[in-house]
N, C-alpha and C positions, 0 to 999 in steps of 0.2 A: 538789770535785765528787764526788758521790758516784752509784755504781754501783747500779741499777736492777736489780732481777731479769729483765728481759726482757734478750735476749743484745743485744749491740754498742749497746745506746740506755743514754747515760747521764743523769740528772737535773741541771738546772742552771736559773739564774735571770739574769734578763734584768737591767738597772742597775735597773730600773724596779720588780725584783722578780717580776715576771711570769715563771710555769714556763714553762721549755725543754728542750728535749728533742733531744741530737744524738746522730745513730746513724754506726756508724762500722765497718769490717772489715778485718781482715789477712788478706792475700792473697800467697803466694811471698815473707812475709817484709814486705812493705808497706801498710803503716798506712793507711789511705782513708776520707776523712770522708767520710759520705753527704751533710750537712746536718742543721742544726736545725729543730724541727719545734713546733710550740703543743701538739700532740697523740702523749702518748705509745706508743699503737694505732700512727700512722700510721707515728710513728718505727720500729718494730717491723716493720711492715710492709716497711718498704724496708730494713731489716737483709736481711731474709729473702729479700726479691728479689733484692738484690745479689745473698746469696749460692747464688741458683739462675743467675743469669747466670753469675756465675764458673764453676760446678761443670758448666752442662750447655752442650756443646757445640753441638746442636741451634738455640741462638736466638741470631739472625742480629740487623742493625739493622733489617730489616723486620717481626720480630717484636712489635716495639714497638706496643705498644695504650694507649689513652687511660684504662684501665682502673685501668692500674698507677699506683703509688703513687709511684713512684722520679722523677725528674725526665730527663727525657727526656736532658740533656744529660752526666749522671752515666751513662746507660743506654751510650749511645757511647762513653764514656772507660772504663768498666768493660768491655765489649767487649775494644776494640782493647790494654789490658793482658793480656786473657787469652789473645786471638789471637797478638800481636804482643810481647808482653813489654814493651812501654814502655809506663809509667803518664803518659799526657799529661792535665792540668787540663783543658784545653780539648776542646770533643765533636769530637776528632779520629782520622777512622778510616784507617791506614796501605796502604797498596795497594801495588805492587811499584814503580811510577816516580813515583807521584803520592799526594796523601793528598787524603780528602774531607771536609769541615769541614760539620758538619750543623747548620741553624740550627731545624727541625723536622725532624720524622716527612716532612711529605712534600717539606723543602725542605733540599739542599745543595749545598756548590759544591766544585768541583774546583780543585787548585794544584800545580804543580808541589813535588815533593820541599827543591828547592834554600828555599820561602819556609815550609820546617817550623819551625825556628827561631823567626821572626817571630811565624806564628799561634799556636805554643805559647804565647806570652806575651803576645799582645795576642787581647781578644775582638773577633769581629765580631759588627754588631748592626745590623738592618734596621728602616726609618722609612718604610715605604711600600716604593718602589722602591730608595729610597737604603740603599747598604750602605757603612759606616762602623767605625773603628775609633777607642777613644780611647788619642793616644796624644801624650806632654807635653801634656797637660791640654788637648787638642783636637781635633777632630772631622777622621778622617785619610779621605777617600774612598779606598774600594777601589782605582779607578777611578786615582787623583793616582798610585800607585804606576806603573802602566805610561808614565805621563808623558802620559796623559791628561786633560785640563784642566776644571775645574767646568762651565764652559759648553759643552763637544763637546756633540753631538747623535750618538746610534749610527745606522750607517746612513753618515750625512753625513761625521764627523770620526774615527770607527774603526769596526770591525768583525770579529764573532767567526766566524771561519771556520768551523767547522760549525755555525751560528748560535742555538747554544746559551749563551746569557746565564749561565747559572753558570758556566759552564768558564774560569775563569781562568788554565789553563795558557798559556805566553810563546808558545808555537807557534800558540796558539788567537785569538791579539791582532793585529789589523793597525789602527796607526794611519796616517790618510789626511790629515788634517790636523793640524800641530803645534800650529799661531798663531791667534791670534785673528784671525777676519775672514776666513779663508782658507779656499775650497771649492777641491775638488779636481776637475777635469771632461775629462770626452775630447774631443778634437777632432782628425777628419779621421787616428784612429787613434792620434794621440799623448796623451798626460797634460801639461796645463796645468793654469793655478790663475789662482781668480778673485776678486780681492780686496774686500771689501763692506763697508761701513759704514753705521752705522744713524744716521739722525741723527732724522726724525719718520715718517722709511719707512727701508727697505734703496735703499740708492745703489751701483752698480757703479763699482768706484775703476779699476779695468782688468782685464785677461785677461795672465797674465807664463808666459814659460816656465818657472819656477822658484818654488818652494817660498818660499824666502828674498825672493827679488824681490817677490813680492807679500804675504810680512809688514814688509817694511819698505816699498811702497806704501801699506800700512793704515796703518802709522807717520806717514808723509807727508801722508796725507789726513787725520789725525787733527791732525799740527802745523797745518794749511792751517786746518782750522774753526777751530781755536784763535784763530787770527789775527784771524779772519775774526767773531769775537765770538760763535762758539758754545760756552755754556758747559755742557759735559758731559765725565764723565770716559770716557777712552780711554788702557784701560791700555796701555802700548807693548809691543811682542814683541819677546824680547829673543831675537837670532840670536845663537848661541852658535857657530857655523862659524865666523864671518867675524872678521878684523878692525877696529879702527876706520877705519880707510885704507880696506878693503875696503869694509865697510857706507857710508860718506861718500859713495863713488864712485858704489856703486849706488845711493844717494838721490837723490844728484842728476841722474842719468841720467834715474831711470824719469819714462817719461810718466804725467800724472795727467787721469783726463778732466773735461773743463773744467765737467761738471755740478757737480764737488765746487768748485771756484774760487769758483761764483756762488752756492752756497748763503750765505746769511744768519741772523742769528736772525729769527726767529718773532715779529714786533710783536703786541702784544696792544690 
């Protein structure tokens, strides 16, 4: 590899043979690759920004303009090394109880201190709404970690207490529903749950005092269609409280309303 006259961008080639160009800076003693670039100029360019971010205290993450050369998420990690002293990979900026993980300029999320760890090493990456992590060669939702389920609905199945969507601090999380099929509703001042299955509309299975009770109603009204020759899948909710004794007992207990009984399949 050989060294370039313009400072921290050195020359190199790609398998293909095609020139490349990675710029790079020591900072308190640590080595930082900026990335590789097709254009020598640009590489150069973002030497030199780096090294005005590191040097001047003045520029903040809001400083950030579309202008710059540097890549946005290099701009945060060079940041919070010069603030903070820890060189994190990942565009993570350090706060006193929490860090903020910036996915743009105008967009980041908030976590608790305790999941720095984690974000250090796994990127997050947004597909629309959907925020995702890959991790054992699979798409992790954000979301799966609080024990949140693919299909909740926010509002309905949890809820961000200052109703700020990025804020993924644990204090910031209230889930309302564990299980599949299970709405959570007030009645007459107390909290019951009402358990629902879809079969070619939404069918009400009952109204239980309990959480548990009416995920394993869904359970029961899903064996029931089975029976009953309706072929669709109904994943089961698995009650991790109880045990088998326990869960047996309340299966066979809970009332099921006789709408799900008489359902059939669908003759064409």
């Amino acid at each position: 590899m050989k060294n370039t006259k313009a400072i921290g961008v050195y020359s190199t080639k790609l398998k293909d043979g095609t020139p490349s160009y990675r710029a790079s800076i020591t900072y308190n003693g640590k080595h930082i690759s900026l990335g590789s670039f097709s254009d020598k100029k640009n590489a150069a360019a973002v030497y030199k920004e780096a090294a005005k971010i590191l040097s001047d205290k003045s520029i903040s993450i809001s400083s950030y303009k579309d202008s710059l050369h540097i890549p946005y998420g290099k701009f945060v990690c060079l940041l919070n090394f010069r603030d903070k002293g820890m060189y994190i990979a990942n565009p993570i900026y350090l706060e006193k109880k929490y860090f903020t993980y910036h996915i743009a300029p105008d967009y980041a999320l908030k976590f608790d201190i305790e999941d720095l760890f984690y974000y250090s090493s796994h990127k997050i990456m947004k597909r629309g709404n959907h925020l995702f992590v890959a991790d054992y060669g699979s798409q992790l939702s954000l979301l799966s970690r609080y024990g949140i389920q693919s299909y909740s609905v926010k509002g309905r199945d949890y809820q961000f207490v200052n109703d700020d969507p990025t804020d993924f601090r644990y204090e910031n999380i209230i889930i309302l529903n564990r299980y599949r099929g299970v709405r959570q509703f007030a009645e007459n001042g107390f909290v019951r749950y009402k358990a629902v299955i879809h079969v070619r509309s939404n069918y009400v299975v009952g109204n239980y005092n309990s959480e548990a009770e009416a995920a394993i109603a869904y359970n029961k009204a899903a064996d029931i269609l089975k029976r009953n020759g309706i072929v669709k899948n109904y994943p089961q909710n698995y009650v991790e409280d109880l045990s088998p004794s326990q869960y047996a007992d309340i299966y066979l207990k809970l009332k099921i309303s006789p709408r799900i009984e008489r359902l059939k399949p669908k003759h064409t």
